[in-house]
C-alpha positions in Angstrom: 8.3 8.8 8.4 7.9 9.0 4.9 6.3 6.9 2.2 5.9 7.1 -1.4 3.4 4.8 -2.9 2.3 4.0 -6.6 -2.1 4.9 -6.4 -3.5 2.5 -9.6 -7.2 3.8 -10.4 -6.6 7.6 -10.3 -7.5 9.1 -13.5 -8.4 12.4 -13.3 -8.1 15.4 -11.1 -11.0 14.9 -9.3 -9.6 11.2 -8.4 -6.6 13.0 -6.6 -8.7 15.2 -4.5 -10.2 11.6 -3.3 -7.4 9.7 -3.3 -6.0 12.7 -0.8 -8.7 12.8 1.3 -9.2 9.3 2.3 -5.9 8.9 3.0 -5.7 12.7 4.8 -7.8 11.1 7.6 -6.0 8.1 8.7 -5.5 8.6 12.2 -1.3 8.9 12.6 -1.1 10.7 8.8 0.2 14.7 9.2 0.2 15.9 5.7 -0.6 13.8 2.1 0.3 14.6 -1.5 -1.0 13.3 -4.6 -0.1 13.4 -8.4 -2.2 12.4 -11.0 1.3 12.1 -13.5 3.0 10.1 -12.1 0.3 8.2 -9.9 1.5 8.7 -6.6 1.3 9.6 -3.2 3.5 11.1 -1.2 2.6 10.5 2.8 4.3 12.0 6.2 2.8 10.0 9.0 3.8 8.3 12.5 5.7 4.7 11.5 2.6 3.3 13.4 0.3 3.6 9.8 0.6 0.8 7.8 0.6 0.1 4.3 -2.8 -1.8 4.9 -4.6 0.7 6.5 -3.4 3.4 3.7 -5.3 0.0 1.3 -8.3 -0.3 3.1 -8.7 3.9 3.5 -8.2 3.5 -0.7 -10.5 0.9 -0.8 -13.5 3.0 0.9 -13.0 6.0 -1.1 -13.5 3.9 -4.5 -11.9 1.8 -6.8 -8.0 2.5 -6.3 -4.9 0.6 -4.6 -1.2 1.1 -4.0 0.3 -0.7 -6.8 2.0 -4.2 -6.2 -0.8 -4.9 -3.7 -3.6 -7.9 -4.0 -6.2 -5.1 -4.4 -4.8 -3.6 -7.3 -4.3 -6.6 -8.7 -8.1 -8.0 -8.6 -9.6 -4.0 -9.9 -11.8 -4.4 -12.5 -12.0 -1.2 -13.9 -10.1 1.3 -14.7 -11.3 4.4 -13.6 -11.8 5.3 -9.6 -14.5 6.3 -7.4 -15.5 9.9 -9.1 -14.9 8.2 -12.7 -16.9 5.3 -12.7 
């Protein structure tokens, strides 16, 4: 199954790498990609990962959050977990 999900927090190159990562190793994901322009991820997992755990894997790695979730809603700063 695929999913394509708006990242909020990602602002440089080094934020993708991250952002990739985290979510890389979510048991059930089998291959991630992540663009800095647009902010996005592109993931290929098993229909059994859910849009929470891909949050909460997000929400370890730093300060970012699939857009039109409550966590990207309360982030109070702008830049992500390499940033500052």
């Amino acid at each position: 199954m695929e999913q394509q999900v708006e990242i909020k927090g990602m602002t440089c190159g080094g934020c993708v790498k991250t952002v990739e990562k985290a979510l890389s190793q979510i048991e059930g994901v089998k291959s991630v990609s992540v663009s800095l322009s647009p902010p996005k991820a592109v993931i290929q997992a098993d229909s059994s990962v859910s849009t929470a755990q891909l949050q909460t894997a997000l929400s370890k790695a730093g300060n970012y959050s699939i857009a039109g979730t409550q966590a990207a809603n309360e982030q109070k700063k702008s830049g992500g977990g390499c940033c500052g």
